[in-house]
DOMARDO-827442 format. One record per residue (C-alpha): residue in three letters; x, y, z. Coordinates in steps of 0.5 Angstrom, whole numbers, plus 500, padded with zeros to 3 digits. Each point is the difference from the previous one (the first is absolute). Layout:
DOMARDO-827442
ALA X Y Z
...
//
This chain:
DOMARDO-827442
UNK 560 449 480
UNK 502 506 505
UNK 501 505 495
UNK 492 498 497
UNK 497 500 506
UNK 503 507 502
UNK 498 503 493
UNK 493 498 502
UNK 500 502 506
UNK 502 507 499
UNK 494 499 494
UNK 495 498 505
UNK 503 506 506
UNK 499 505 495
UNK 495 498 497
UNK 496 500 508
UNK 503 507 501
UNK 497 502 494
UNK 492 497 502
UNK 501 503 507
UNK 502 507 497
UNK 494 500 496
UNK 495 498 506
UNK 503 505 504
UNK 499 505 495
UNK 493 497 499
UNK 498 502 507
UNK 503 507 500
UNK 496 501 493
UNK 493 498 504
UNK 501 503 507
UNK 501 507 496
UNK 494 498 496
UNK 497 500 507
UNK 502 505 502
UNK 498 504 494
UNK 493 497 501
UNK 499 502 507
UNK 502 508 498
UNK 496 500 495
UNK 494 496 503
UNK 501 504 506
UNK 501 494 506
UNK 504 499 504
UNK 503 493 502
UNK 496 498 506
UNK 493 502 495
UNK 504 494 496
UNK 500 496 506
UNK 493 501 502
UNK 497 498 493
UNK 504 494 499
UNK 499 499 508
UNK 507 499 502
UNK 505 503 505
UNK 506 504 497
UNK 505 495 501
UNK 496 495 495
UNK 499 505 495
UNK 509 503 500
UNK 500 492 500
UNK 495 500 493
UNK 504 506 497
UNK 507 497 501
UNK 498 494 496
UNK 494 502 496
UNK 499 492 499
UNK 496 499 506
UNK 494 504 499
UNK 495 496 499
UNK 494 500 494
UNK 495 504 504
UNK 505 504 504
UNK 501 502 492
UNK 494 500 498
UNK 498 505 506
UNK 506 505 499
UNK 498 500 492
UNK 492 502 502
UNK 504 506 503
UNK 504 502 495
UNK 506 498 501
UNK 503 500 494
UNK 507 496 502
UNK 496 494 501
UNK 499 499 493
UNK 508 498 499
UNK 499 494 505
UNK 495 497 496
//
């Protein structure tokens, strides 16, 4: 029995390894997007901020889990033309 539960474990642990992994890579893949987005777009953070009417640490919070932004905040970033924003939908 403690033989199994350890073989599914190690399973189960690897496994989460692996989703976390590619979460963190999915962050990564975004911010640089959004970086590339801003360069191109020629804005600057506190721009971002002032359309999504919000302060810097709300939208650092945002790009590090790329999740939380809500549905008109990326409605408004795609009317821009943020191309990253497409990759959240």
């Amino acid at each position: 029995m403690g033989v199994l539960f350890f073989k599914y474990f190690f399973i189960f642990k690897n496994n989460y390894i692996f989703v976390s992994q590619n979460k963190v890579m999915e962050e990564i893949y975004f911010k640089y997007h959004f970086e590339t987005d801003l360069k191109d777009l020629g804005l600057k953070r506190y721009t971002v901020c002032k359309m999504l009417n919000c302060t810097m640490p709300t939208l650092s919070s945002r790009l590090n889990n790329p999740g939380t932004f809500t549905v008109s905040e990326i409605k408004t970033l795609k009317n821009e033309g943020f191309v990253s924003m497409d990759k959240l939908v």
